[in-house]
Structures are given as structure tokens and as C-alpha cells.
N, C-alpha and C positions, 0 to 999 in steps of 0.2 A: 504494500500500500504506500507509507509514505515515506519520505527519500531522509532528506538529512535530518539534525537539527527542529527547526522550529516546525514541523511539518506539522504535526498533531492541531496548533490551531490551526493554522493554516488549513489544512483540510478540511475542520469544522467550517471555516469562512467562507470554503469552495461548496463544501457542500452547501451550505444555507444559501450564497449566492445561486446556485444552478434549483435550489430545489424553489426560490423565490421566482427563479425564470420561466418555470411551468406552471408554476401557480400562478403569473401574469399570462400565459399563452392561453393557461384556461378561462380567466376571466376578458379576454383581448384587452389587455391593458396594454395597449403600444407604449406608453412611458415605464413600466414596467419590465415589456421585452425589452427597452434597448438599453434601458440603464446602467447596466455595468458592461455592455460591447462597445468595441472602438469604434471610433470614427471611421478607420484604414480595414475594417474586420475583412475578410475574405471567410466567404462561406462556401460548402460543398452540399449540393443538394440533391434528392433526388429528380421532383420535378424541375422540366426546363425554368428557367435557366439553370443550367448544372453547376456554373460558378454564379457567385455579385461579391462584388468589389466594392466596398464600400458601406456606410450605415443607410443611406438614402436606398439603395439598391436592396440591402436586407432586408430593409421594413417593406417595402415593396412584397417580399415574396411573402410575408407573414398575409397580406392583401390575398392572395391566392388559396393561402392554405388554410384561412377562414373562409372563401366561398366555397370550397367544396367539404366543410364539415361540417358535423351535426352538430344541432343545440338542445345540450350543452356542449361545447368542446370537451373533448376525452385527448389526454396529454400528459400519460402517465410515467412516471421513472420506476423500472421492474427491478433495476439493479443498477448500481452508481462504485463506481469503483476511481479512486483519487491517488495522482502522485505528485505531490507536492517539492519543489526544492524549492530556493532561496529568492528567485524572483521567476521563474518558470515552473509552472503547473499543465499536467493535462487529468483530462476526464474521461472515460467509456462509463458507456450506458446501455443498458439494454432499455428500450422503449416503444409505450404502444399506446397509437393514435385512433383514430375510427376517420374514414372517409364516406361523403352520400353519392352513392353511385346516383348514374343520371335515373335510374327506374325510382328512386326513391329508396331503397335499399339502405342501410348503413355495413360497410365490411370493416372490421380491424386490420389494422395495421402496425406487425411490429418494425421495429426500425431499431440498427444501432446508430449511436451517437457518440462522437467525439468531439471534446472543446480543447482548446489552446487555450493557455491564461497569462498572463505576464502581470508582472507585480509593477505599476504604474503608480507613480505619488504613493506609496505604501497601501495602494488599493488594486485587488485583483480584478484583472479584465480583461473579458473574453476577447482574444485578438484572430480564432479560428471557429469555426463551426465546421465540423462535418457529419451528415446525415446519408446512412447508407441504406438499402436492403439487399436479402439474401437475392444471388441468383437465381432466378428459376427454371 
């Protein structure tokens, strides 16, 4: 789990920050999502677009991935694993979403996830997002 030194809070603070970022994704709280992401973030996604560059471009795709879910948003963390060092941190996550198919339908969706974090002003922040699924 966690790397050198301070890591024990540290990972407390990753975790509370990433577990605060789904519980904004479920409420759509866009001041919420972006709060502790960079300006510069670079995200990996599944749907197109596959990469965004940028905070203007990330909130954007959060735009997509509220019209095609149910309400209420489902935007859970099934499992959160943290490695913290001294001003670089990353995240995996096993996660599951719900999408509304166009019949009206809702199907689950798991997904892994990985964050990048860099320690900015003595504050951590997401500088990666990447969002994956299994091949099928």
C-alpha cells in the first residue's frame, strides 16, 4: 500500500479526497468534480474522446456521462487501493457505474480506474485520470 514515511496520512487524505470525488459525481456537483484536479489534468477515457487535455475539456466529458445515466447517478468505488510517497501518489480502483441504454434499459458498468496525484502547495491533486474496461 503505502511507500515511504508520511504515507499513512497521506493516504487517509487521498482516500477522503477521491472518495469526496464520487460522492460529487453522484450528486453532479461540477464544483465538487473539479476541485482538487489540475488545470493541465490529462484524462484517459473510455468514451470518445479517449484523451482531454485540460480542466475545460474534462468537465466537458462529465457533460456526456451525465446524459447517458440514470437518476440517480450510480458511481461507486468497489475497491480503492493507494501509494503514496513524498509529493507523488497514484490510485487503482475497481468501479461501477450504471448507463440508460437508448431502449430505456439501465446496464452496469464496471470500470477500473487510475488517478495520478502530485502534492501541489502541500495539497494533493489529481494531475491524471485514467478510466478503463475489460476487453471483450
Amino acid at each position: 500500500m503505502g511507500a515511504v514515511g508520511k504515507s499513512r496520512p497521506d493516504e487517509a487524505a487521498i482516500r477522503a479526497l477521491i472518495e469526496n470525488w464520487a460522492r460529487a459525481v453522484r450528486a453532479k456537483n461540477f464544483d465538487g468534480i473539479l476541485a482538487k484536479h489540475s488545470n493541465d489534468i490529462l484524462m484517459f477515457d473510455v468514451p470518445p474522446p479517449l484523451q482531454s487535455q485540460g480542466i475545460d475539456a474534462y468537465k466537458k466529458t462529465w457533460d456526456l456521462f451525465f446524459s447517458s445515466s440514470p437518476n440517480p447517478v450510480i458511481f461507486d468505488i468497489a475497491r480503492m487501493d493507494i501509494s503514496a510517497g513524498e509529493e507523488v501518489a497514484f490510485v487503482t480502483a475497481l468501479m461501477r457505474c450504471a448507463v440508460r441504454e437508448e431502449n430505456g434499459s439501465q446496464s452496469d458498468l464496471e470500470f477500473r480506474l487510475t488517478i495520478g496525484l502530485c502534492k501541489i502547495s502541500d495539497q494533493w491533486t489529481v494531475t491524471h485520470e485514467h478510466h478503463s474496461i475489460p476487453a471483450g
